[in-house]
C-alpha positions, 0 to 999 in steps of 0.5 A: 500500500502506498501512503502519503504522510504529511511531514506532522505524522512523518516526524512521529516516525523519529520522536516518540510523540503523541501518536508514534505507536499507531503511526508505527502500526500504519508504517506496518501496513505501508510499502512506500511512502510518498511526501510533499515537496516541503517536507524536508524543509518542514522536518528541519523547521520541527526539529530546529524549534524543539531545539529551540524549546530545548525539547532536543539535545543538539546531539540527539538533534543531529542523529535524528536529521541524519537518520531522516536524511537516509530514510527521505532519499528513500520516499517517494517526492511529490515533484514542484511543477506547475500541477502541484502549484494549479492544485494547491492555489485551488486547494486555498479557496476551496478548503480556505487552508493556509499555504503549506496545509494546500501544498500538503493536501495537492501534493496527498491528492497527486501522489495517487496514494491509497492513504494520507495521512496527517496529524493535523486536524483541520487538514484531516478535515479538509483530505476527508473530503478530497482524497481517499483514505484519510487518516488522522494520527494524534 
């Protein structure tokens, strides 16, 4: 099955956070995983403010992007195109979502998966209605 996990339910995958144990259920279940364009920025940004918050050590920061860094050369990459950026502007005023939830919810839609997936509740809202097998992890 192939599942789109946008970057609020990827990041579950490193840190053990709210709802890691039925993402790691749904990875059990998953044999590719697609993810938006942004996600790599976004993962960054997740990890770069727990630092900040001083919820990571430096240390422990630094394994987890390396060891994300791997793992993202292995998923499959929503491609930027004009496509995606037509499907995202159209995801704006019909869900009335912000930037990057737009980008997340056209790049589940385009990636074809069989699941998206996210952690954040308006975006779940706004993919039930979308696309197919919307999943909400918390």
């Amino acid at each position: 099955m192939r599942a789109f996990i946008d970057t609020s339910s990827l990041f579950k995958k490193y840190v053990e956070e709210s709802g890691w144990e039925e993402l790691d259920e749904t990875l059990n279940q998953v044999s590719e995983i697609a993810i938006s364009p942004l996600a790599w920025v976004e993962f960054n940004s997740a990890v770069s403010r727990r630092l900040r918050e001083k919820k990571l050590t430096s240390e422990y920061a630094s394994s987890l992007l390396s060891e994300a860094k791997r793992d993202f050369q292995s998923y499959s990459r929503v491609i930027w195109n004009e496509t995606l950026e037509t499907v995202a502007a159209e995801m704006t005023y019909r869900y009335s979502l912000s930037t990057l939830d737009a980008v997340q919810l056209a790049s589940g839609l385009l990636s074809k998966a069989d699941l998206f997936v996210t952690s954040d509740r308006r975006l779940f809202e706004e993919a039930r209605k979308t696309v197919r097998g919307a999943r909400f992890i918390g």
